[in-house]
N, C-alpha and C positions, 0 to 999 in steps of 0.2 A: 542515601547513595547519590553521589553528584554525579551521571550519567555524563557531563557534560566533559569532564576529567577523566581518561584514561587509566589513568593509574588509581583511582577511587574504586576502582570496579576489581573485585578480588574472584578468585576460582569457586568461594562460595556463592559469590551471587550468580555463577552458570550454572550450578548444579540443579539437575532436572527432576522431579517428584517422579515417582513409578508407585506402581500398585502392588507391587510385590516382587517376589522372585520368579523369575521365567524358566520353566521345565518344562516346555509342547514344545516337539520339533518343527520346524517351518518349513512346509510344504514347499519353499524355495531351497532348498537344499542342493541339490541338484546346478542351480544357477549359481550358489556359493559356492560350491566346492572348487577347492582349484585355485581360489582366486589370489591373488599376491599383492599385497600395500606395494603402489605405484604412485608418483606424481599423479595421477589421474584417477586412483581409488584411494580414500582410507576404510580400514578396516576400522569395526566396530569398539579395538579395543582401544584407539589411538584416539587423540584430540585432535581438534582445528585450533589453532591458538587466534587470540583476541588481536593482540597484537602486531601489525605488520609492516614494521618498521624498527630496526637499531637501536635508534635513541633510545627510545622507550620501552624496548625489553631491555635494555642495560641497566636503564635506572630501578627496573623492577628486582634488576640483583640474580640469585640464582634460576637455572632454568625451572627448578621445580616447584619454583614459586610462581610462575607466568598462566594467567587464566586462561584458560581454552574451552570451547563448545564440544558439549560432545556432539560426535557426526554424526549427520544423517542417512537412513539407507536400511537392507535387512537385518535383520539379527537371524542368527541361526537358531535362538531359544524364543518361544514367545510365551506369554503370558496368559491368553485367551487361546483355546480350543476354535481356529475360527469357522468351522462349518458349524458351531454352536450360536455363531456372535449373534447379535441384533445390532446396526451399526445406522445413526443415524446424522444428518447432514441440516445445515441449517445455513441461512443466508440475511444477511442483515447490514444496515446503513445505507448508501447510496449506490449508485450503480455503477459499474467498473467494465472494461472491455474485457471478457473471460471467466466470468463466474459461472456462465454454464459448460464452460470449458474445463474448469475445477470441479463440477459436482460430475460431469460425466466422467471424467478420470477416474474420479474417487469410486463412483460405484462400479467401474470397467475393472478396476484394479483389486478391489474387492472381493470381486463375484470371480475376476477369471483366475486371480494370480491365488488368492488364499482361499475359495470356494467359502465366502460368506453367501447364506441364502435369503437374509431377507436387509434390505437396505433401505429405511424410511425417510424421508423428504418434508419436515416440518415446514408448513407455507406461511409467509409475512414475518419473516426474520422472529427474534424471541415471542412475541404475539401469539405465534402457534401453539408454543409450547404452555401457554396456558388461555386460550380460548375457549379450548373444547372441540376443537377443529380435527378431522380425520388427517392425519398423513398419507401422503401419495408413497406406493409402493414404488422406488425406486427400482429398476431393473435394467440390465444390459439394454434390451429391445425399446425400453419408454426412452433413454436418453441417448438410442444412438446418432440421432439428426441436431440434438441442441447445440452442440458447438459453432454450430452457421447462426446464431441468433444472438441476437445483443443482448442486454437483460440479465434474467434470473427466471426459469419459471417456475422457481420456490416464492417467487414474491420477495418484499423484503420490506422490512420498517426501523423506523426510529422510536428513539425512547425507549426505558429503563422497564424492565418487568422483575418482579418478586422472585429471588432466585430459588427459595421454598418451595413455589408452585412451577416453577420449570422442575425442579429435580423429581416432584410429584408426578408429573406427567412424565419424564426417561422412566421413572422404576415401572407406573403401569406399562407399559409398553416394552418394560423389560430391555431399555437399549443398556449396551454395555461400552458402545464407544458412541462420542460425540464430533463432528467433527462442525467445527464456527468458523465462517468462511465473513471477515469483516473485519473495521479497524479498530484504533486504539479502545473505541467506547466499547466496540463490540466485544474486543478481548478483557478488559475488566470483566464484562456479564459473564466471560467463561469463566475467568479465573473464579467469580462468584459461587459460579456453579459445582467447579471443582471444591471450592471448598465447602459448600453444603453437602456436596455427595461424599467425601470423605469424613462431616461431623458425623455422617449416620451411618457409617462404614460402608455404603455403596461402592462395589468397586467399579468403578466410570471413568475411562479415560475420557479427557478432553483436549481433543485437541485443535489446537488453530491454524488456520490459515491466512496469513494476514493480509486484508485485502484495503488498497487507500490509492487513488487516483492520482492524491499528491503526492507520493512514495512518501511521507513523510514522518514512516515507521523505523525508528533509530535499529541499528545493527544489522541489516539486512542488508545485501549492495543494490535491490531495486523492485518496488512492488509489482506484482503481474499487474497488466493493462495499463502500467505507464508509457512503455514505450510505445505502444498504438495510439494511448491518449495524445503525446506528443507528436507523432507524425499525424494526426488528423489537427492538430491545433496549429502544426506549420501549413497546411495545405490552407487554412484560413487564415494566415498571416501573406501568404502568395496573393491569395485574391486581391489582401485589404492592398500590399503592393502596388499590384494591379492598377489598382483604383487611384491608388494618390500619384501615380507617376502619370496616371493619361489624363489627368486636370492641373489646371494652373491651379497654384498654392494647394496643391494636394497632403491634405495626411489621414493616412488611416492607421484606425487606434481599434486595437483589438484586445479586449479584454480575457484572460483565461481561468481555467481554476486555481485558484490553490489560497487557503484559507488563512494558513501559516509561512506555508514553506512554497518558496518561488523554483520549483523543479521544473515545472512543465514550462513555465516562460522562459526559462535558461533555455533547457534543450529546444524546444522551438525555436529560440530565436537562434543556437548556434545550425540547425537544422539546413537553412534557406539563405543566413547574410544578409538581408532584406530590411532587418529591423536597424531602429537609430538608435530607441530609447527602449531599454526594457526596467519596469520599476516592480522591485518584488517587496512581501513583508518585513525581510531583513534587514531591507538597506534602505533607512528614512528619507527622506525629500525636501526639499524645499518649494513649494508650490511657483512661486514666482521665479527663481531660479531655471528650473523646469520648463516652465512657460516661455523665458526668455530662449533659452537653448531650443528648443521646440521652433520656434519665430527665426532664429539663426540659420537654423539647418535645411529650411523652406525657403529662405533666403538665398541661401551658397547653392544646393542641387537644386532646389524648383518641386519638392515633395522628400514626406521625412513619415517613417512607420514608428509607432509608439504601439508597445508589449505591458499587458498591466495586468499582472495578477491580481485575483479580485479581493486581497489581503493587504494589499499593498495599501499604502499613505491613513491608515487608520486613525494615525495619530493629525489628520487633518480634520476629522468630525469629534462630537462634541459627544464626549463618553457617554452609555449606556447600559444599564442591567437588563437589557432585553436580552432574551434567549430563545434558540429555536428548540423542537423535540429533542436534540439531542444534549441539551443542557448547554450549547456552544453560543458565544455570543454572539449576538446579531451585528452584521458587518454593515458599513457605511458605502453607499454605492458608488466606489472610487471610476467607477467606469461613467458614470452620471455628471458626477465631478466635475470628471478634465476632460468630457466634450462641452461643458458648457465653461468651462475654464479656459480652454485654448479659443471657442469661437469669443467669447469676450476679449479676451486680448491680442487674439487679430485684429477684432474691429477699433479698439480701443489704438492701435496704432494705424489704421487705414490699411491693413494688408490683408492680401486676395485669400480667403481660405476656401477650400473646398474638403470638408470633413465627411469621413466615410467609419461610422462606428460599428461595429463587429463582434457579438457575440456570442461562441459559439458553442457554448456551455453544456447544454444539454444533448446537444450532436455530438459533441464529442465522446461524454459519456457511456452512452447505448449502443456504441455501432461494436460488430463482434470483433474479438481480438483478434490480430493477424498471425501469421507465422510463427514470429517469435516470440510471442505472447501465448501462444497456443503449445508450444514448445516446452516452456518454461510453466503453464498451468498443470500439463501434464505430469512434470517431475515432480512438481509440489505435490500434488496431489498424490503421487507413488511413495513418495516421503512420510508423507501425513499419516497412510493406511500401514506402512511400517510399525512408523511411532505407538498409534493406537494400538497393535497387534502385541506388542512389545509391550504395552502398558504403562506406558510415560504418559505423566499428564500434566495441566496446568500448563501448556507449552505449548509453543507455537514452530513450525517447521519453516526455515528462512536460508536464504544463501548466502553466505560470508567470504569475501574475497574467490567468489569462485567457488566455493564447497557449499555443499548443503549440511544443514547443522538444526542443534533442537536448541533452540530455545525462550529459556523461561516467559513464561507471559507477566511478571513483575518487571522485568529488565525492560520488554519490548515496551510496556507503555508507559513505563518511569519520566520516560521524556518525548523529545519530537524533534525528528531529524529536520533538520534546516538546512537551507544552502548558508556556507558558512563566508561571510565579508572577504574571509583574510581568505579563502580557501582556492585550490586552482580553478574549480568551474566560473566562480563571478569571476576570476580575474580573464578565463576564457570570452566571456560576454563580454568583460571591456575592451578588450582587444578586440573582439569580431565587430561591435556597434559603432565603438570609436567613442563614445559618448562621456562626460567628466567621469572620474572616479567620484565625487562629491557632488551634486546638484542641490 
């Protein structure tokens, strides 16, 4: 499946695994009834189509050929009995603004909306699930204050665990839904798990939450905790600002996350207008090129802000098979680079620099999500305890042009959303920095 191609992607590859047929009435009944398919609800029988644009449902030919997700949200039938459920929650990878903000959803929405009674909290992401370790008895009362705190206080880890012995530990403990709050690595281990628990006819929903700092989870319009990640990574592009405009030959160079995909140094830099140069993974370099433009620009205004995602210019270090826990290659410290790049080639021309480097990597991280991150954990999270309820699994619950929708966890990590060269957001950042299209 080329993820990358629109029209490669067929109605088969959205269809979502369930555990069976649904015959328990849902204790949301009452909230249902009444309700009428509006621009602003789909009901559960309809689809979200993949598609959102002319062209490209035209070329796909009839309507009844056009892939669509199914929606997200109640069913009126469920699957699980849930005052019978045991529903557990688990948290893994790196830290994100809002993951305590999604497990308190989850067991709020659990416990009040479908009177689940017992909600388990596996600690140190997959780790838990085969250490030996007690799970924390999740409850309304234990996670009413976590939402003000950064973090996780499930803990969370890296690296690959034995999907055999995770699914050994759900059946002791008797969980019947899963819910994996974590990204692309994270959602393979579930899908792993989904499909052990179905070799041995366990019936186990899994399901996902997709959690990634870089948003740079394909089909979804934008992971929780990005949009706080990016307003605290612009308040540190203001400072570096700050800094290079109150010195002669001032530049400040602030390095961000993103591994792959340059989301966060986009929206930061269109955030504030402040920035000159932003250099992400997608869009290669020219070191010297770069440098000269950088020496120009300090030249013409008197101080110049450079944006660098910490993925950016890879192709300027000298290849490696190093790996960190998560199996991902280890990165070249592009931020190390071009401060010792740009002061060499100011002095190497006689010009005044006053360099101011910045990064703010792990603040940005940890601090708890805001408003609308807060907002947006919440639904996911209502979404999620749906799904589970319902019995879909192997899937992950995501927002699609505005709609919430389920799905598949093969589709979700088949690829990795990138800011795209030709696409309108970098063409945004050229227009807002001014900087070549080419360096």
């Amino acid at each position: 499946m080329d993820t990358a191609d629109l029209l490669a992607i067929t109605a088969d590859d959205l269809t979502i695994a369930r555990l069976g047929e649904r015959t328990v009435d849902t204790p949301l009944r009452d909230l249902l009834g009444g309700r009428e398919e509006s621009v602003h609800y789909v009901t559960e029988t309809d689809r979200v189509l993949l598609d959102d644009t002319l062209g490209v449902a035209k070329r796909r030919g009839a309507a009844a050929d056009l892939p669509a997700f199914n929606p997200g949200g109640p069913r009126e039938k469920l699957y699980f009995e849930p005052t019978a459920v045991t529903a557990a929650i688990v948290t893994c990878g790196g830290l994100c603004p809002g993951l305590n903000n999604v497990v308190r959803a989850l067991v709020l929405q659990l416990a009040n909306a479908y009177g689940v009674k017992t909600v388990l909290g596996f600690r140190n992401g997959y780790r838990g699930l085969t250490d030996g370790s007690t799970p924390l008895a999740l409850t309304p009362e234990f996670v009413r204050d976590i939402h003000n705190r950064g973090g996780t206080i499930l803990g969370t880890s890296r690296g690959g665990q034995d999907p055999a012995a995770m699914v050994e530990t759900l059946a002791r403990y008797q969980v019947d839904m899963l819910f994996v709050i974590g990204g692309d690595g994270t959602l393979r281990g579930a899908q792993k798990i989904a499909a052990e628990a179905a070799a041995r006819a366990l019936p186990l929903a899994v399901v996902g939450i997709p959690k990634t700092i870089d948003n740079d989870i394909p089909w979804i319009d934008q992971s929780f905790g990005f949009q706080t990640a990016f307003a605290r990574a612009a308040e540190s592009i203001r400072a570096a600002h700050t800094e290079a405009e109150s010195t002669a030959g001032g530049v400040g160079l602030v390095k961000l996350m993103g591994r792959h995909s340059g989301f966060i140094a986009c929206y930061a830099t269109l955030a504030n207008h402040d920035v000159d140069f932003t250099l992400i993974p997608e869009v290669p370099f020219r070191l010297d090129s770069f440098l000269t433009c950088v020496r120009k620009r300090v030249e013409q205004q008197g101080h110049a802000v450079v944006v660098v995602a910490e993925g950016a210019g890879q192709e300027l270090f000298p290849q490696s098979a190093e790996t960190d826990a998560s199996g991902n290659a280890r990165l070249g410290d592009i931020g190390t680079l071009l401060r010792e790049s740009i002061t060499g080639h100011f002095a190497d021309h006689g010009t005044v620099l006053s360099l101011r480097y910045v990064d703010p990597g792990y603040a940005i991280r940890s601090v708890p999500a805001n408003a609308f991150d807060a907002v947006y954990c919440t639904r996911l999270a209502q979404a999620a305890a749906h799904a589970g309820m319902a019995g879909f699994t192997s899937m992950v619950v995501a927002r699609w042009h505005g709609r919430f929708i389920h799905l598949p966890i093969a589709l979700a990590t088949a690829t990795r959303n990138q800011v795209d060269p030709h696409g309108d957001l970098w063409m945004s950042v050229l227009e807002a920095n001014g900087q070549p299209k080419h360096l």
